[in-house]
Structures are given as structure tokens and as C-alpha cells.
PDB file of N, H, CA, C and O in Angstrom:
ATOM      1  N   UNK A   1      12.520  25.794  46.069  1.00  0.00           N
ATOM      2  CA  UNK A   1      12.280  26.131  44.687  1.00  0.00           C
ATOM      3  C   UNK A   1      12.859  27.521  44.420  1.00  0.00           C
ATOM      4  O   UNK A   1      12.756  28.592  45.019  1.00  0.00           O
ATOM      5  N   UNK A   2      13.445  27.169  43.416  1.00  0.00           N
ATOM      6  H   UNK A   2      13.529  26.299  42.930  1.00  0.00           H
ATOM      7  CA  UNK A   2      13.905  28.827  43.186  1.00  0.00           C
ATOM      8  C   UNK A   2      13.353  29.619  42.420  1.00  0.00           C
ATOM      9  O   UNK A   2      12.279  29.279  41.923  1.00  0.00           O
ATOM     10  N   UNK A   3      13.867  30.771  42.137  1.00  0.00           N
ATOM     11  H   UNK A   3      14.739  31.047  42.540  1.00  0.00           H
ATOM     12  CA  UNK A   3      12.458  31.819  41.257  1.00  0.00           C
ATOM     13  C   UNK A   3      12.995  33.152  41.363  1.00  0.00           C
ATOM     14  O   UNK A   3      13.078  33.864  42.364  1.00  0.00           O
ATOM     15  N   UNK A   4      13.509  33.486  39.617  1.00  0.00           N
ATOM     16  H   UNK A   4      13.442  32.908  38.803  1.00  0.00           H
ATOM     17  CA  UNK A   4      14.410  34.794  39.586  1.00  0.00           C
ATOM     18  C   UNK A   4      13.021  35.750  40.268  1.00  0.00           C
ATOM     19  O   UNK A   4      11.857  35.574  40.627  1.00  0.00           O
ATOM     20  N   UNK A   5      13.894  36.685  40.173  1.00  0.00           N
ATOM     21  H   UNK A   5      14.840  36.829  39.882  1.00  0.00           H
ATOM     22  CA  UNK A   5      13.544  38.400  40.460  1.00  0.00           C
ATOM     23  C   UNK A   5      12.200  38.821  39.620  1.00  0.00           C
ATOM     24  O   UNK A   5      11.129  39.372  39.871  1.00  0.00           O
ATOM     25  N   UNK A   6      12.681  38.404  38.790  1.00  0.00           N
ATOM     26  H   UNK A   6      13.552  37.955  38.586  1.00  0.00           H
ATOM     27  CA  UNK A   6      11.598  38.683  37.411  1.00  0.00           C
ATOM     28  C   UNK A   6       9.941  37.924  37.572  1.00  0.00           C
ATOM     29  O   UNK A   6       8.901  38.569  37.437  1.00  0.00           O
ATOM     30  N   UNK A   7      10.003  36.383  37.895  1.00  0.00           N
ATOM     31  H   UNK A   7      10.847  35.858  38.005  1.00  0.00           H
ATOM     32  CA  UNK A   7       9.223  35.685  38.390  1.00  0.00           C
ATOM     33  C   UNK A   7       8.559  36.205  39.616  1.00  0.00           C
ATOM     34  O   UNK A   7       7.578  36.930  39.451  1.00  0.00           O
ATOM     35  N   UNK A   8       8.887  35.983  40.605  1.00  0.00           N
ATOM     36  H   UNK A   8       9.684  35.393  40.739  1.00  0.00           H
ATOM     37  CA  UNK A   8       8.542  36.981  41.679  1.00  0.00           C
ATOM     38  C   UNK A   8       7.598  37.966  41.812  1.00  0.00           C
ATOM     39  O   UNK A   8       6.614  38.019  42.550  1.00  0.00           O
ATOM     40  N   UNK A   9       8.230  39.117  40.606  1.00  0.00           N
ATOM     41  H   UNK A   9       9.029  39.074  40.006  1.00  0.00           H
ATOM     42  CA  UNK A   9       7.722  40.476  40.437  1.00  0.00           C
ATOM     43  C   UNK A   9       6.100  39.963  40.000  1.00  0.00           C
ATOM     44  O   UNK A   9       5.128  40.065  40.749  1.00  0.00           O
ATOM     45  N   UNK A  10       6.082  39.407  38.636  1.00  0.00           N
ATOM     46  H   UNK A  10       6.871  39.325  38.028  1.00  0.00           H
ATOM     47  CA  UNK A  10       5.165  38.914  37.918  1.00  0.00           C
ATOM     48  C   UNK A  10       4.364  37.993  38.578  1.00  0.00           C
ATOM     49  O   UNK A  10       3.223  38.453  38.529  1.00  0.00           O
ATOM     50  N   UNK A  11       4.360  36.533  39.393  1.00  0.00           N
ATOM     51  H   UNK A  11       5.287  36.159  39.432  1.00  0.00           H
ATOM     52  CA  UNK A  11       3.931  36.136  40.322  1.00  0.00           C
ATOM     53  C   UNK A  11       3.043  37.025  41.136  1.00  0.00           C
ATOM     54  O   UNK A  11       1.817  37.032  41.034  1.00  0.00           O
ATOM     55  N   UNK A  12       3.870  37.909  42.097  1.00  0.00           N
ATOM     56  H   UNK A  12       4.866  37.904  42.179  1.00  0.00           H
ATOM     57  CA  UNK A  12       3.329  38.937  43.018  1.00  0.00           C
ATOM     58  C   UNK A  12       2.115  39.819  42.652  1.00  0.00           C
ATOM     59  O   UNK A  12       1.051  39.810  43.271  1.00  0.00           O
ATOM     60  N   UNK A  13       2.476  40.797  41.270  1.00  0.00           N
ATOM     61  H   UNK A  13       3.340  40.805  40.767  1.00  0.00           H
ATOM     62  CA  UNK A  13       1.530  41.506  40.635  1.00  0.00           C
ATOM     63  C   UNK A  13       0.640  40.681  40.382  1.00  0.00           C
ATOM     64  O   UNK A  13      -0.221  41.247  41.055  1.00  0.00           O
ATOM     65  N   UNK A  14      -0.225  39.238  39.704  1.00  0.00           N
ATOM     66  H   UNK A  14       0.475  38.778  39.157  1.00  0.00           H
ATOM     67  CA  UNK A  14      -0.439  38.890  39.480  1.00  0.00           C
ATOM     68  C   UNK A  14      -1.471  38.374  40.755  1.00  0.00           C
ATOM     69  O   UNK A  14      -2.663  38.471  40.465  1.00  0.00           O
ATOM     70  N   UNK A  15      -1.252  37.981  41.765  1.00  0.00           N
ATOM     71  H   UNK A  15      -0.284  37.902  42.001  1.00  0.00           H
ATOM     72  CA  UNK A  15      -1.803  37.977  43.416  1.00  0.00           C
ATOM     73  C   UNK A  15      -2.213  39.101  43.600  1.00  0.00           C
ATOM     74  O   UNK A  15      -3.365  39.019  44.027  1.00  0.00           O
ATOM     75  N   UNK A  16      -1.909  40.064  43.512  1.00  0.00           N
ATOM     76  H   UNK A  16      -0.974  40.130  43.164  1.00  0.00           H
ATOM     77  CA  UNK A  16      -2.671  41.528  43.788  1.00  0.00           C
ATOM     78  C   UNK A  16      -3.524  41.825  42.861  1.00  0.00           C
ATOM     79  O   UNK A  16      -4.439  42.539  43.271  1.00  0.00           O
ATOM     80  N   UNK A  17      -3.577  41.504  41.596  1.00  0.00           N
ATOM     81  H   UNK A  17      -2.834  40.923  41.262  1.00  0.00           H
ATOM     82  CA  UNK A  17      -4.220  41.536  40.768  1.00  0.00           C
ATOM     83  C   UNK A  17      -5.514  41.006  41.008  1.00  0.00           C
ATOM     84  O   UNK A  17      -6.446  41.809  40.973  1.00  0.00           O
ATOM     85  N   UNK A  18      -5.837  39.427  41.321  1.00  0.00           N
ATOM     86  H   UNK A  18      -5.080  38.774  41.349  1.00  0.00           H
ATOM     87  CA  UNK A  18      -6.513  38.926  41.358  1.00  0.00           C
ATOM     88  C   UNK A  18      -7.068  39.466  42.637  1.00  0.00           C
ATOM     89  O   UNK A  18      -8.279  39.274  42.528  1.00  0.00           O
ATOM     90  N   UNK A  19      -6.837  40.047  43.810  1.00  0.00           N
ATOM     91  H   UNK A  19      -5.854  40.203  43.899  1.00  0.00           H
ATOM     92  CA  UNK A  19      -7.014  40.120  45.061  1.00  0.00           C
ATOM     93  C   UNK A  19      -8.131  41.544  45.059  1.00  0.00           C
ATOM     94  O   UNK A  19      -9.203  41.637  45.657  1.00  0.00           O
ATOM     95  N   UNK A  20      -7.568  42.392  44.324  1.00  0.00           N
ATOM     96  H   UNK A  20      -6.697  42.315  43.839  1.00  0.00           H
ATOM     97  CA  UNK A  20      -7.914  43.419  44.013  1.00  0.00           C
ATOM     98  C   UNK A  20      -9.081  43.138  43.254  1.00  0.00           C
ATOM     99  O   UNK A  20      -9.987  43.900  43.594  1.00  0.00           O
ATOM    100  N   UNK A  21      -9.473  42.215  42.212  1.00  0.00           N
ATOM    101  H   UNK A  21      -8.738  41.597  41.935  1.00  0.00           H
ATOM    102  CA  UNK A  21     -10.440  42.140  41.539  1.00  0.00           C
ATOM    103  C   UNK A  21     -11.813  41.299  42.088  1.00  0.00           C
ATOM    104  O   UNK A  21     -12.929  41.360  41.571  1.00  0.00           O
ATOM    105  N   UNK A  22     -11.434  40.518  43.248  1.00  0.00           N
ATOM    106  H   UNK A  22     -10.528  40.468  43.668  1.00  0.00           H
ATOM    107  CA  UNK A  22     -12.448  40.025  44.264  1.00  0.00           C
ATOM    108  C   UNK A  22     -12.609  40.868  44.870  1.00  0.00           C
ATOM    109  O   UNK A  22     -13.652  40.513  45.421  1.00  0.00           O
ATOM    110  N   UNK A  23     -12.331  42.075  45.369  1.00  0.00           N
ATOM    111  H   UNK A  23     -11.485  42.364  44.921  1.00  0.00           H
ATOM    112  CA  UNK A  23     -12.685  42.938  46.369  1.00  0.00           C
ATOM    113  C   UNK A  23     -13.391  44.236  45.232  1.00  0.00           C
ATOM    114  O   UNK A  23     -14.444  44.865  45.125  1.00  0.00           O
ATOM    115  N   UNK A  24     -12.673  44.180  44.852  1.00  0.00           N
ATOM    116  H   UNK A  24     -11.817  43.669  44.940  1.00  0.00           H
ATOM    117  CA  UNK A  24     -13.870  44.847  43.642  1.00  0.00           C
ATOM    118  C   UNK A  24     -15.011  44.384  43.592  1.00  0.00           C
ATOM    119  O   UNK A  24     -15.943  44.856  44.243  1.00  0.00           O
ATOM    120  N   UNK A  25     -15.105  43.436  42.848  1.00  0.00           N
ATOM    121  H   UNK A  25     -14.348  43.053  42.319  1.00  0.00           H
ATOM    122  CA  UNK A  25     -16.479  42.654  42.569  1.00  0.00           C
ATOM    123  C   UNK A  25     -17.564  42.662  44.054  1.00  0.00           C
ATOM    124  O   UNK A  25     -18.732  43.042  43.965  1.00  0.00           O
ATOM    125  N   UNK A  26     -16.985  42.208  45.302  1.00  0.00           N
ATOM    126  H   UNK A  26     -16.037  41.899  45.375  1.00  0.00           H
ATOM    127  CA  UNK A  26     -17.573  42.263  46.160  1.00  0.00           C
ATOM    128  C   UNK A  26     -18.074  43.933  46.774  1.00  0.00           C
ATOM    129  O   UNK A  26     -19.025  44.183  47.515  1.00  0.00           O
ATOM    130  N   UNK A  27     -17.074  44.896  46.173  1.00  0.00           N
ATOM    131  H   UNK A  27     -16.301  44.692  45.572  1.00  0.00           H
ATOM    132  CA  UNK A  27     -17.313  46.331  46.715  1.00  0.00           C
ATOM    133  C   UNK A  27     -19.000  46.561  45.725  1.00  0.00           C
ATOM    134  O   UNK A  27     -20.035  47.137  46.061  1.00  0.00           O
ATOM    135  N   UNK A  28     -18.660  45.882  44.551  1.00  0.00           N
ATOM    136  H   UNK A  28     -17.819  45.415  44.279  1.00  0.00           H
ATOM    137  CA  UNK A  28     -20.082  46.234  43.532  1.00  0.00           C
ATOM    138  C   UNK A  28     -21.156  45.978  43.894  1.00  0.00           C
ATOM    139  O   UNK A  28     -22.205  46.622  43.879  1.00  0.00           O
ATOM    140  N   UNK A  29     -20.782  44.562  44.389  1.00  0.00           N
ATOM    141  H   UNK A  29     -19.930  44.039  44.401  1.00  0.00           H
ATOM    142  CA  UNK A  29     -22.356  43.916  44.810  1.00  0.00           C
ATOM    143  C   UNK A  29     -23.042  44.712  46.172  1.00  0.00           C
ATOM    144  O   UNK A  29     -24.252  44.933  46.208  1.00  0.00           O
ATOM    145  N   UNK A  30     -22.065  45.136  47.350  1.00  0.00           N
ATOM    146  H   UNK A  30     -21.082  44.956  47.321  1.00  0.00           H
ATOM    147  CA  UNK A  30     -22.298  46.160  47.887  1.00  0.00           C
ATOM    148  C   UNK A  30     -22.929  47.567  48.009  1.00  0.00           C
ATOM    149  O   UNK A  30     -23.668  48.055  48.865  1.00  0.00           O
ATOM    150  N   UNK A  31     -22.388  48.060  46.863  1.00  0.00           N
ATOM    151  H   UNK A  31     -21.787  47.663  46.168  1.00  0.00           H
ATOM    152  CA  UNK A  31     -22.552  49.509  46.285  1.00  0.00           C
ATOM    153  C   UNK A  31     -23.491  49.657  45.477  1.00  0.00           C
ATOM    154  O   UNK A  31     -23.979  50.784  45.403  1.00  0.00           O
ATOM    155  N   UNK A  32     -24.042  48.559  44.612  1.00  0.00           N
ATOM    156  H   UNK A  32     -23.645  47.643  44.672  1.00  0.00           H
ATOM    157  CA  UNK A  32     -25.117  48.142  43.551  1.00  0.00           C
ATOM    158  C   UNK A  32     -26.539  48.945  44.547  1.00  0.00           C
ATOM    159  O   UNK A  32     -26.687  49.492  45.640  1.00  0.00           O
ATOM    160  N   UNK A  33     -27.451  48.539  43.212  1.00  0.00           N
ATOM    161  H   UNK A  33     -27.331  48.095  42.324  1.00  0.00           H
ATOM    162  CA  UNK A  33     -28.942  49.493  43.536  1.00  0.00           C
ATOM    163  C   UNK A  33     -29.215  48.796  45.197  1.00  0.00           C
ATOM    164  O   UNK A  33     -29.393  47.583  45.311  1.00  0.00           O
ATOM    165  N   UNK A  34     -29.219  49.379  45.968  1.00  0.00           N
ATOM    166  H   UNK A  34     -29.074  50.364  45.875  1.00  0.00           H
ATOM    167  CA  UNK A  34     -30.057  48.946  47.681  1.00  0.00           C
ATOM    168  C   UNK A  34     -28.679  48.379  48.453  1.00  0.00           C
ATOM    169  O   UNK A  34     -28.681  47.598  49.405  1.00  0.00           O
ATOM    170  N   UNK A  35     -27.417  49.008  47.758  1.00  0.00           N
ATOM    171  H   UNK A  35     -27.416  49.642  46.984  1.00  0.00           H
ATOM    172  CA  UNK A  35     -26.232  48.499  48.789  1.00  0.00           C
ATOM    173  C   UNK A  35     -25.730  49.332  49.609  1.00  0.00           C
ATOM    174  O   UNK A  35     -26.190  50.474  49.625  1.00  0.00           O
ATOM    175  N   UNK A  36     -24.645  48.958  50.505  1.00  0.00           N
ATOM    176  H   UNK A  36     -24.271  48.031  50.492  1.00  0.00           H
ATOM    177  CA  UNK A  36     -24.645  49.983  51.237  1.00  0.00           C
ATOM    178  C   UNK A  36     -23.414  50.758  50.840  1.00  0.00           C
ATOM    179  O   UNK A  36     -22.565  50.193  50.151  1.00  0.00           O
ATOM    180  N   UNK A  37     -23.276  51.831  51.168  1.00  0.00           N
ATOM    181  H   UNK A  37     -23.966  52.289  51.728  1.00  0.00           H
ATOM    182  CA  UNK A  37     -22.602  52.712  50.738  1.00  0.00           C
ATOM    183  C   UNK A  37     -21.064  52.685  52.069  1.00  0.00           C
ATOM    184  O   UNK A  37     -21.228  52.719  53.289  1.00  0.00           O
ATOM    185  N   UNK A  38     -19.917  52.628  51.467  1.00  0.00           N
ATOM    186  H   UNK A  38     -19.784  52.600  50.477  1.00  0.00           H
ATOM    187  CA  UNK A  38     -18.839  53.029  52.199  1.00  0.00           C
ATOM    188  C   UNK A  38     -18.062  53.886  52.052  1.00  0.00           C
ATOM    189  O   UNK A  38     -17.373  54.090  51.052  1.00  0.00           O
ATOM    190  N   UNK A  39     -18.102  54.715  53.428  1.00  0.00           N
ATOM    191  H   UNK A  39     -18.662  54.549  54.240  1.00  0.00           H
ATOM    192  CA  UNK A  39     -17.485  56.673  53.033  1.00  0.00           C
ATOM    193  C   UNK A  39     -15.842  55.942  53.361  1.00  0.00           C
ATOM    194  O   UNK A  39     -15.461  54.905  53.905  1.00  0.00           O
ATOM    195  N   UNK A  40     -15.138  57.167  52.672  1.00  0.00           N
ATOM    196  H   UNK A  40     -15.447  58.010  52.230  1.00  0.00           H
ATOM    197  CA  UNK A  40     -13.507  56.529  52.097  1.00  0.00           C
ATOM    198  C   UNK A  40     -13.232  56.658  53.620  1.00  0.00           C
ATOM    199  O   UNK A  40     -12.173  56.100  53.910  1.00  0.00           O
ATOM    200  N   UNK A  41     -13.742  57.118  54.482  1.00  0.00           N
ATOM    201  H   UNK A  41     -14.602  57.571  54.247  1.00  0.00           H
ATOM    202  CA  UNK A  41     -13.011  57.267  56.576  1.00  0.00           C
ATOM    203  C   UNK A  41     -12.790  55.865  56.294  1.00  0.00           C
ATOM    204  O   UNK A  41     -11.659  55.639  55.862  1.00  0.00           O
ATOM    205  N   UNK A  42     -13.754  54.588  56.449  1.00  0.00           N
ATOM    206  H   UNK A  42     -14.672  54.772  56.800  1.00  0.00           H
ATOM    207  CA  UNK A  42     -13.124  53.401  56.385  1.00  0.00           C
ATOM    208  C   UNK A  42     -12.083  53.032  55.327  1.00  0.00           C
ATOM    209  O   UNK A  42     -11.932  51.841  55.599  1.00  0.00           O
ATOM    210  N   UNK A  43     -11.511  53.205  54.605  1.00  0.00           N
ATOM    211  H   UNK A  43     -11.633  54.172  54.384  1.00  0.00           H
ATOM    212  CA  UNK A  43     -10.353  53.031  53.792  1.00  0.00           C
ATOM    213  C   UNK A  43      -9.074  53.382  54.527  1.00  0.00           C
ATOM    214  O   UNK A  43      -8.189  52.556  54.751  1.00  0.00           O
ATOM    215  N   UNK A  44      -9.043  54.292  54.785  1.00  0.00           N
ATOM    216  H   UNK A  44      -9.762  54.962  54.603  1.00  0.00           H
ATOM    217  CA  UNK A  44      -8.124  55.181  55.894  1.00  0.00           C
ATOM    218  C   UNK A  44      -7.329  54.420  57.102  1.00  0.00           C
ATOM    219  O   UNK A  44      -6.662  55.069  57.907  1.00  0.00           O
TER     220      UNK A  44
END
């Protein structure tokens, strides 16, 4: 299947997008009242 440059880009962003917004959501439910807290060393 083929798939300009342009597609791709948009495709791609679009996967990170969503990827980023489950790990969000899950960082909340985490971080929320009685969650646990993660210092940025684990990010690193």
C-alpha cells in the first residue's frame, strides 16, 4: 500500500497522539487523590 509523505506524517502524529493520551489518562488515575506519586528520575 502506498502512502505519500504527507499521510505518513499525519497517520504518525495521530498514533502519538492517541498514545500520549492513554498514558495520560492512566498517569491521572495514578496521581489522583490516594495515587501514587512519580518523581521525573523515572522519566529519565
Amino acid at each position: 500500500m502506498e502512502c505519500s509523505e504527507e499521510g505518513k506524517t499525519i497517520l504518525g502524529t495521530y498514533v502519538l497522539r492517541e498514545e500520549a493520551n492513554v498514558w495520560l489518562k492512566n498517569a491521572k488515575m495514578r496521581l489522583g487523590p490516594g495515587g501514587i506519586a512519580i518523581p521525573w528520575e523515572m522519566f529519565k
